[in-house]
C-alpha positions in Angstrom: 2.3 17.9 9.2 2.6 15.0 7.3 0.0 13.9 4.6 -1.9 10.9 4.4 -0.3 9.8 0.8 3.4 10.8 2.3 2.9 8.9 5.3 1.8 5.8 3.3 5.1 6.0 1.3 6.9 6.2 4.9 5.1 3.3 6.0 5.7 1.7 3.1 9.4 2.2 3.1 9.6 1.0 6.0 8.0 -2.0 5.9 10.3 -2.9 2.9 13.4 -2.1 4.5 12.2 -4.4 7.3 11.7 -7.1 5.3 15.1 -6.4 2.9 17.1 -6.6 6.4 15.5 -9.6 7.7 15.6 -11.7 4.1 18.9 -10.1 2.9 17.4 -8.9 -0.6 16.9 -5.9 -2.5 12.7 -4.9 -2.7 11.7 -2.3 -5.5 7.8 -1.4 -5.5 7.5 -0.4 -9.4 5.8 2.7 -9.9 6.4 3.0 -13.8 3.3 5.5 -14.3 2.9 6.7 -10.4 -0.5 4.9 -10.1 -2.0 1.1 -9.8 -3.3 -1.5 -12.2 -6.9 -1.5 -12.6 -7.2 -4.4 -10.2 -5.2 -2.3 -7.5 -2.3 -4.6 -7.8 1.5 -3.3 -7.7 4.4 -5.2 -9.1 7.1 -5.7 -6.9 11.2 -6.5 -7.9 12.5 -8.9 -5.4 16.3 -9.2 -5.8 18.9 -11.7 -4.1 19.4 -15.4 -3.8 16.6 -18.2 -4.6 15.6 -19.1 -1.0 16.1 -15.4 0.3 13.9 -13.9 -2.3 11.1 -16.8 -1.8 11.4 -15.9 2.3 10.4 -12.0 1.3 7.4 -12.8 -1.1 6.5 -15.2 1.8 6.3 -12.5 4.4 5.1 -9.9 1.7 2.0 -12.5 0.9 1.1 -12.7 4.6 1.3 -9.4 4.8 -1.6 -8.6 2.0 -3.4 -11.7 3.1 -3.6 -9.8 7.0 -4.9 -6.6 5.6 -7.9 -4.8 6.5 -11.0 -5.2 3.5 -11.2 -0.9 2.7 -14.9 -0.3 1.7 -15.7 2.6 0.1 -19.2 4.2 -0.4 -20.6 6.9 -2.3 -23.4 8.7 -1.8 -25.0 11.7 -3.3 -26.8 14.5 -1.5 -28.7 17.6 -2.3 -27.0 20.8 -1.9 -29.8 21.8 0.1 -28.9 19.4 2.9 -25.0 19.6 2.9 -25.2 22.4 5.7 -26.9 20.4 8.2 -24.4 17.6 7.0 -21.1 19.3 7.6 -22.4 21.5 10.7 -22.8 24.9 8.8 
């Protein structure tokens, strides 16, 4: 069974080798300390001629532009209650 975090890197690989075959460049997502800026951001390499390397950040742009807003929410229960929570 995959995990969630290897299945992102799948996805991700694959999305990159999409866009590497359809623009004719060379993609590199740094991961210089395994994680991501404060902000959430990644820095990407493109690599490969002026007008092929603009059509990849193109299609990478629309690509963050189209995703999904992830909301997360925390919220803090008493002990006493997290058996009727999880079904115990």
């Amino acid at each position: 069974m995959l995990k969630k975090r290897n299945l992102k890197n799948i996805q991700l690989l694959v999305f990159q080798l999409k866009i590497q075959k359809s623009t004719g460049t060379h993609i590199n997502f740094k991961d210089d300390n395994r994680t991501q800026d404060k902000d959430g951001t990644r820095t990407i390499v493109i690599r490969g001629l002026a007008e092929s390397a603009q059509k990849a950040e193109i299609i990478i742009r629309q690509f963050v532009a189209n995703m999904p807003v992830v909301l997360t929410e925390v919220m803090f229960v008493h002990s006493s209650a997290l058996g009727r929570i999880i079904g115990n």
